[in-house]
C-alpha positions in Angstrom: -25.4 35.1 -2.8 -21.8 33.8 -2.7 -19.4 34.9 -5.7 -16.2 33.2 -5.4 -13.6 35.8 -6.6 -10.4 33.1 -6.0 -9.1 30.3 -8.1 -11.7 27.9 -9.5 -10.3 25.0 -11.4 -12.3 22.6 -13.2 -9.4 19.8 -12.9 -10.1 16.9 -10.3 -8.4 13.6 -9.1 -8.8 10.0 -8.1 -6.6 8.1 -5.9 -5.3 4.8 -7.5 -3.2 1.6 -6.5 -2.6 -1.5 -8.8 -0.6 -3.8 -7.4 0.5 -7.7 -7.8 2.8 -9.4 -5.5 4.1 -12.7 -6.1 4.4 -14.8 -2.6 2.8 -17.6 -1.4 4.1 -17.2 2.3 2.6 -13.4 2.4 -0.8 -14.4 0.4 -1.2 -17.2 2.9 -0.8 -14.8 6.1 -3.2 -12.4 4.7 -5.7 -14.7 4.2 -5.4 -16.0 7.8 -6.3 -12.2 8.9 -8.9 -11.6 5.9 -12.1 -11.9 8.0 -11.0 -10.8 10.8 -12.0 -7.6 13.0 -10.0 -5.7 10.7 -11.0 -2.6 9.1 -9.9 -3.6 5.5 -9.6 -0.7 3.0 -9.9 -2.5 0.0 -10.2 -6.0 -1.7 -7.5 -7.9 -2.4 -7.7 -11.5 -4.5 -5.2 -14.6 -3.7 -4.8 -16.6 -6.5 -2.4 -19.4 -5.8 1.2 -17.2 -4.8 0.1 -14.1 -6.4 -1.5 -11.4 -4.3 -3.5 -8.9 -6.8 -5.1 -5.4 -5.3 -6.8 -3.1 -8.1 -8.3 -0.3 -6.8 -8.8 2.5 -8.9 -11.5 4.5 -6.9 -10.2 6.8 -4.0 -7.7 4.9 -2.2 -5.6 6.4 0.5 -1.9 5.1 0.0 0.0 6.6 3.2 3.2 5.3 1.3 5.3 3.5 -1.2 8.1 1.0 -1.0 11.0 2.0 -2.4 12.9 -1.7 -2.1 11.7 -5.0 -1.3 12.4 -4.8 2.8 9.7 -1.8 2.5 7.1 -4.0 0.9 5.6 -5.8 3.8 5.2 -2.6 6.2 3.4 -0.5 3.4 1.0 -3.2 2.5 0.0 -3.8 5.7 -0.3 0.4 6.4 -2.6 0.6 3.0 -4.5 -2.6 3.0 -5.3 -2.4 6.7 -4.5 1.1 8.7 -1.5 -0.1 10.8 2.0 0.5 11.2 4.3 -1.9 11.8 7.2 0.0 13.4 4.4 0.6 16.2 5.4 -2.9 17.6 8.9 -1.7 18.1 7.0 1.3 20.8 7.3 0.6 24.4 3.5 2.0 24.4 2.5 -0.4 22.1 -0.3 -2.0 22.0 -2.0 0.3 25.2 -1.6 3.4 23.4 -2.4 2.3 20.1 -6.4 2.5 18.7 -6.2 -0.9 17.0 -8.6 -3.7 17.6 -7.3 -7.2 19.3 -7.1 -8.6 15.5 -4.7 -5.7 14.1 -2.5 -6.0 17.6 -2.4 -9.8 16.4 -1.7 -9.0 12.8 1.4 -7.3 13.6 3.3 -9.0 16.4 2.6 -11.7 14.0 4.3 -9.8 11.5 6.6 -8.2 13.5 7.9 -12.1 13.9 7.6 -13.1 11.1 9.1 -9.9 9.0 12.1 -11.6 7.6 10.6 -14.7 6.0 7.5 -12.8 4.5 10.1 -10.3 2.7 12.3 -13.2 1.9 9.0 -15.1 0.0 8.5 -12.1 -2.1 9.4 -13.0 -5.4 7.7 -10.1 -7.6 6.7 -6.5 -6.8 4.6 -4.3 -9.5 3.4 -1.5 -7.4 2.0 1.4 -9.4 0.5 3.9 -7.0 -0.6 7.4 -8.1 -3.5 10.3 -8.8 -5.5 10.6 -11.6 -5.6 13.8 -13.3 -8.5 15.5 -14.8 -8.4 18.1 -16.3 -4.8 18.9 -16.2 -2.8 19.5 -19.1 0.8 17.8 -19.8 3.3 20.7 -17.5 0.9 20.5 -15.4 0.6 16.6 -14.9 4.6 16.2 -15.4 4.9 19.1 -12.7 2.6 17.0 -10.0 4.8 14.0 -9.0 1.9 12.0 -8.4 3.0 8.7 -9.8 5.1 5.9 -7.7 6.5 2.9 -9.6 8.5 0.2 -7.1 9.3 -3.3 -9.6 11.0 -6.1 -8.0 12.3 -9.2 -9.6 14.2 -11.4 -7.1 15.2 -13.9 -9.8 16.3 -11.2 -12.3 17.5 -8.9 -10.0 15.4 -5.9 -10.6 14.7 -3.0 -8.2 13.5 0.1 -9.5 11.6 3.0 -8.0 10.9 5.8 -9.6 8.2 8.5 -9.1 7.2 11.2 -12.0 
């Protein structure tokens, strides 16, 4: 029989990522790729300009945006595994392991990278790890909260992580 003798913590954590995007021009391009051979890692809904994702259940964020011009490469790295700077590689796509529809995806995006940041009007981007079993030092100490909101027409940018 095993006896653990180290640390043993009863705390654990869920990965979560709520966030709405207002643009028509960027809903409209994801839906052109949405049943495509593209490993998807999560559901997103398109109503009218407004792009909604609410996942609250394990999902892997590999980063935030921290101003609107970072918006379009981190959606595309959560929502669907790919990088956009890859495009700018000479190896790119050969040495990449994307399918034929993500190597689309992103020269189209690549293209198009300007106007799709230009349409977003609204950012609420709340990314973070749920805490169980924590208690409040330890939860301030954890920095596992990021916050990017982006109002074009009121002139907001704000990111903040806690």
């Amino acid at each position: 029989m095993k006896i653990r003798t180290d640390f043993v913590t009863n705390s654990s954590s869920s990965s979560f990522g709520i966030i709405h995007i207002k643009s028509k021009a960027l809903g409209e391009f994801l839906e052109k790729y949405r049943n495509a051979d593209i490993p998807w890692t999560t559901d997103f809904i398109i109503d009218n300009d407004m792009i909604h994702i609410e996942d609250m259940d394990d999902i892997f964020v590999p980063r935030n945006p921290t101003c609107v011009e970072e918006v379009l490469s981190a959606l595309l790295d959560m929502l669907a595994g790919v990088n956009l700077e890859d495009v700018e590689s000479p190896e790119f796509p050969v040495d990449y392991d994307y399918s034929e529809e993500q190597v689309k995806m992103l020269l189209e995006a690549n293209k198009r990278v300007k106007e799709l940041t230009d349409s977003i009007k609204t950012v609420d981007w709340h990314t973070g790890i749920a805490e169980w079993g924590m208690d409040e030092e330890e939860e301030a100490e954890s920095g596992s909260d990021a916050i990017f909101r982006y109002d074009r027409e009121k002139k907001i940018s704000e990111y903040e992580m806690f």
